[in-house]
C-alpha positions in Angstrom: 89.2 -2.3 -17.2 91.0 -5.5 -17.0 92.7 -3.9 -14.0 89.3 -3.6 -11.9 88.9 -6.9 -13.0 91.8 -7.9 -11.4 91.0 -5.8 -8.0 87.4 -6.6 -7.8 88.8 -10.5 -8.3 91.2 -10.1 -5.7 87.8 -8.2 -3.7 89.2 -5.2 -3.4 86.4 -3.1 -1.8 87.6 -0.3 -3.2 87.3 -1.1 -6.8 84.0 -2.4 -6.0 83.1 1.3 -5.0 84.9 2.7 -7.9 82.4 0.4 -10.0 79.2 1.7 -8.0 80.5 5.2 -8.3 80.6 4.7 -12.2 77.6 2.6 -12.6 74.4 2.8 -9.6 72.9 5.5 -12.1 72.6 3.7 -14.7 71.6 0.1 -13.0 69.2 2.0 -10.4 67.4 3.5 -14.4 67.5 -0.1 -15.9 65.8 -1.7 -13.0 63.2 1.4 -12.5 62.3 0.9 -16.3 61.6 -2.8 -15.9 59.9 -2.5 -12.9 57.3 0.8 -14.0 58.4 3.2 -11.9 58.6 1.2 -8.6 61.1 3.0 -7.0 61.6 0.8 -4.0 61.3 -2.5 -5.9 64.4 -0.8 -8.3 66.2 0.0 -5.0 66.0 -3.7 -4.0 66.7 -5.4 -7.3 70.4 -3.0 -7.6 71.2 -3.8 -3.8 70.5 -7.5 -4.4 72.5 -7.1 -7.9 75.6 -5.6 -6.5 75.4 -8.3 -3.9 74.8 -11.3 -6.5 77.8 -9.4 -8.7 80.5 -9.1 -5.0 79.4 -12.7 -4.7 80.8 -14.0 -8.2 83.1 -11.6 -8.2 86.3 -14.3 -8.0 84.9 -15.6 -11.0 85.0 -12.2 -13.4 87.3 -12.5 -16.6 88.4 -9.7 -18.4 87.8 -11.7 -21.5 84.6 -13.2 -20.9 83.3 -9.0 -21.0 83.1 -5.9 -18.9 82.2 -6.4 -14.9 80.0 -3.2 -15.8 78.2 -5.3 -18.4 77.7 -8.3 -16.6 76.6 -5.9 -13.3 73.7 -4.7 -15.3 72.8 -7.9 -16.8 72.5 -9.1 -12.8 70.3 -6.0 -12.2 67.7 -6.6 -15.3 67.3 -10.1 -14.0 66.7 -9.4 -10.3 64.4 -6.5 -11.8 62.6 -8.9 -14.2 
């Protein structure tokens, strides 16, 4: 983890898709639960997530949590 931290830092597009790979499920489902089923809505609150997370990204610390957690937490507050 703490070396996609590192890449995603350094932003490495690359380990920014490795992160989508391993995560859009599971962000798309968070924001499509807070949002009632609004599928489009959910689709717009993960792009604009991803986008606010790429944005911060020079800012991640591997001790301050996982990028994964801090992605999602983005997410449920664009969805919210």
């Amino acid at each position: 983890m703490e070396d996609l931290i590192a890449r995603l830092r350094r932003r490495d597009a690359e380990a920014l898709a490795a992160l989508y790979d391993s995560t859009h499920r599971r962000a798309y489902g968070l924001a499509l639960r807070v949002l009632s089923g609004d599928a489009a809505a959910a689709e717009d609150a993960v792009q604009e997530g991803y986008l606010a997370f790429w944005r911060q990204a020079d800012r991640l610390s591997a001790n301050r949590g996982s990028a994964e957690g801090l992605l999602l937490t983005i997410v449920h507050r664009r969805a919210v």
